[in-house]
C-alpha positions in Angstrom: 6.0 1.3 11.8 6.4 3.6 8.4 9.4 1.2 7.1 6.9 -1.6 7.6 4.1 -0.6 5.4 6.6 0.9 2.7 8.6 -2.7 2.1 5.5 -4.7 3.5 5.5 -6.0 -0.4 9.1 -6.0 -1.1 8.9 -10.4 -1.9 5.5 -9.5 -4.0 2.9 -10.2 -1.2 2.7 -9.3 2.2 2.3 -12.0 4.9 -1.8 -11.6 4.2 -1.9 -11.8 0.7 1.0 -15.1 0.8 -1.3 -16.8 3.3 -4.3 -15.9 0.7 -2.1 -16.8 -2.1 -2.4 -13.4 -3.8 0.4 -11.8 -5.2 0.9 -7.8 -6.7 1.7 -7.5 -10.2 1.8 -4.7 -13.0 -1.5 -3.4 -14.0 -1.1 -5.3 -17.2 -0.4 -9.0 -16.0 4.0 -8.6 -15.9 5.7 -9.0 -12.8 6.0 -6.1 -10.9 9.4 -4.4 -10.3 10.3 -3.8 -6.0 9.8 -0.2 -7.0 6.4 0.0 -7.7 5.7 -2.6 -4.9 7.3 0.2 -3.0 5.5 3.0 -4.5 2.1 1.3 -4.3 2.7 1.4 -0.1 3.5 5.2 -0.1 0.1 6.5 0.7 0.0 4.0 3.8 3.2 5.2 5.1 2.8 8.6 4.9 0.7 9.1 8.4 3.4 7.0 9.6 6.5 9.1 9.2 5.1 12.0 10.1 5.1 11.0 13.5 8.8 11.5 13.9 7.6 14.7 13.6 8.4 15.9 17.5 4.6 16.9 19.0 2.3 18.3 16.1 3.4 14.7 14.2 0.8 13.4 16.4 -1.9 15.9 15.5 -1.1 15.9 11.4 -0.3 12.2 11.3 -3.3 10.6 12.8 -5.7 12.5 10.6 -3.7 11.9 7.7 -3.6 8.3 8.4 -7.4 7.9 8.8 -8.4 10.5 5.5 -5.4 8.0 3.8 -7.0 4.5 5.0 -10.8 5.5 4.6 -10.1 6.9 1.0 -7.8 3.5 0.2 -11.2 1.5 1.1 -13.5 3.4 -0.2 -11.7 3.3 -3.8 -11.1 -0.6 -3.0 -15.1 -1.1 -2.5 -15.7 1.2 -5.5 -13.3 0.8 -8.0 -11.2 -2.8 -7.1 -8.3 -1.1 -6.6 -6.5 1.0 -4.1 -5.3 4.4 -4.5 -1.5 3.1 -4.2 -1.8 0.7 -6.9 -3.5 3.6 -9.3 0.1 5.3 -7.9 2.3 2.6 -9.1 0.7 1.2 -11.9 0.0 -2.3 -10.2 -3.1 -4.9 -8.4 -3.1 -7.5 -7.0 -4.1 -11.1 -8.5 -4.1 -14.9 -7.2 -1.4 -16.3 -8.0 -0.9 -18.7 -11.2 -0.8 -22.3 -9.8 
């Protein structure tokens, strides 16, 4: 489930933002590189791994996953753009016909 939300934008849109026709670029218009599409996942993922953490995995990553997603929303309501794409230096625009 972690590898999914870390390479989720590996193309330069997900499934969601393809069918939306959205794409994620560099914070100044340029393509964006597959690292930063990378990088600008890592705060989803991080709950995620630490469940292969045997037993307290389950009692850190949940919380961590939650505190992660609320604070990505909040500072996607607030600010237009998630924490991850402050991270990597990326958004997310429609795509140029």
């Amino acid at each position: 489930m972690g590898c999914y939300w870390l390479f989720r934008d590996i193309n330069g849109a997900s499934l969601g933002k393809l069918l939306l026709g959205l794409e994620v670029v560099q914070a100044d218009g340029q393509p964006s590189t597959s690292s930063q599409r990378i990088k600008r996942n890592v705060p989803l993922c991080i709950g995620h791994f630490l469940f292969a953490i045997p037993i307290i995995g389950y009692f850190i990553g949940l919380p961590i996953i939650i505190l992660v997603n609320l604070t990505e929303v909040i500072m996607l309501l607030t600010q237009g753009h998630r924490l991850g794409d402050r991270f990597a230096g990326t958004t997310v625009l429609r795509k140029a016909a």
